[in-house]
C-alpha positions as CSV (number, residue, x, y, z in Angstrom):
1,X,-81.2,-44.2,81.2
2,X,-80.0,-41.8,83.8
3,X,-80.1,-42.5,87.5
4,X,-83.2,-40.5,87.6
5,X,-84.8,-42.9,85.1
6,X,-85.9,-40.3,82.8
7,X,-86.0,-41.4,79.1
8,X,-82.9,-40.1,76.2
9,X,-83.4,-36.5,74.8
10,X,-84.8,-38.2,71.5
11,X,-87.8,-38.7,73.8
12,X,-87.5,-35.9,76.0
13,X,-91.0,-34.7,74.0
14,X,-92.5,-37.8,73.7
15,X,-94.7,-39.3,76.5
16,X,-96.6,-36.4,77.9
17,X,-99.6,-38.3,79.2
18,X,-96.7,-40.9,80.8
19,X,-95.3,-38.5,82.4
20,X,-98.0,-37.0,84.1
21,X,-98.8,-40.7,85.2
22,X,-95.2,-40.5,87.6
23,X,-95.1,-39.9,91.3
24,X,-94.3,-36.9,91.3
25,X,-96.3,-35.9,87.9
26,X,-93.4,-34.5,85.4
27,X,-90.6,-35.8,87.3
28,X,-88.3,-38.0,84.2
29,X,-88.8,-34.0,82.8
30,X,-87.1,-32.4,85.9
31,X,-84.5,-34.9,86.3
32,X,-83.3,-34.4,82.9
33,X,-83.0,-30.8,83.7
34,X,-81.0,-31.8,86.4
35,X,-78.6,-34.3,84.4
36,X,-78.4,-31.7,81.5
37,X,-77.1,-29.3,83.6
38,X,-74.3,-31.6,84.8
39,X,-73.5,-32.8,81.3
40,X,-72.9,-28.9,80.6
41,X,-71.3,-27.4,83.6
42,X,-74.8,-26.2,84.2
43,X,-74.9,-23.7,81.6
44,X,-78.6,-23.0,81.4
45,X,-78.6,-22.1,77.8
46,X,-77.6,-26.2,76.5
47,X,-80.7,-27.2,78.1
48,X,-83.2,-25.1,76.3
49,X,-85.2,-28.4,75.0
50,X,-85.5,-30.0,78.3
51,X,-86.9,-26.8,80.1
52,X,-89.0,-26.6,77.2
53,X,-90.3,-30.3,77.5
54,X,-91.0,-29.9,81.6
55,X,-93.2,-26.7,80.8
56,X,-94.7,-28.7,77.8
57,X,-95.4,-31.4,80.9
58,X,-96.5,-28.5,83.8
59,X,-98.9,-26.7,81.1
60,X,-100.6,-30.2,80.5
61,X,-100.7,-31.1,84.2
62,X,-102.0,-27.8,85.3
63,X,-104.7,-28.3,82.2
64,X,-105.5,-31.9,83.7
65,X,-105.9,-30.7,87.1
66,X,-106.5,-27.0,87.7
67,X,-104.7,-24.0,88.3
68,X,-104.4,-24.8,92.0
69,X,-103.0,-28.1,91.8
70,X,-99.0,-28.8,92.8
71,X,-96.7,-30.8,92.0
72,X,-92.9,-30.5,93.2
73,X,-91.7,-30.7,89.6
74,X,-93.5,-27.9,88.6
75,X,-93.5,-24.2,88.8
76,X,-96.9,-22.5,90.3
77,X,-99.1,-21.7,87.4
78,X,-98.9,-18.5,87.3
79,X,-94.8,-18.6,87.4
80,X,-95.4,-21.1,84.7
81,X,-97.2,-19.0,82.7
82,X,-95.1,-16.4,83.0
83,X,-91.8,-18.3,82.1
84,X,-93.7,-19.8,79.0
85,X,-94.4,-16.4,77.9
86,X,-90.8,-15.2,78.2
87,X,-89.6,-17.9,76.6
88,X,-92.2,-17.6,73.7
89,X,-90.6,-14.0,73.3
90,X,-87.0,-15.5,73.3
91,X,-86.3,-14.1,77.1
């Protein structure tokens, strides 16, 4: 495990329900954002899955809680739905 505590990529998909169970809700999915970015001299494009995984995590929070809910490891909604889309249309 990283500083950050977050679990190995293997599991980066795994877990969802954990991992809307942290304090802040998503945030072993943020922090291995973070620590993929370092591994890769933060070149955005390596880290594909683990974006993918946080916005897996965000989409099932906002579903949980509402579109007005917030947590700090997530993107507003709307942004997140936006972001999902682009990435859905290989943006």
């Amino acid at each position: 495990m990283s500083p950050h505590g977050e679990r190995r990529n293997s599991d980066i998909r795994k877990g969802v329900k954990e991992d809307l169970q942290t304090d802040p809700p998503c945030h072993p999915r943020a922090c291995a954002i973070q620590d993929c970015l370092q591994k890769h001299n933060y070149q955005e494009e390596k880290c594909r899955k683990e974006v993918d995984a946080l916005y897996e995590c965000c989409n099932a929070f906002y579903k949980e809680k509402g579109d007005n809910a917030s947590t700090v490891s997530c993107p507003k909604y709307s942004l997140l739905k936006l972001k999902m889309k682009q990435r859905s249309q290989g943006v």
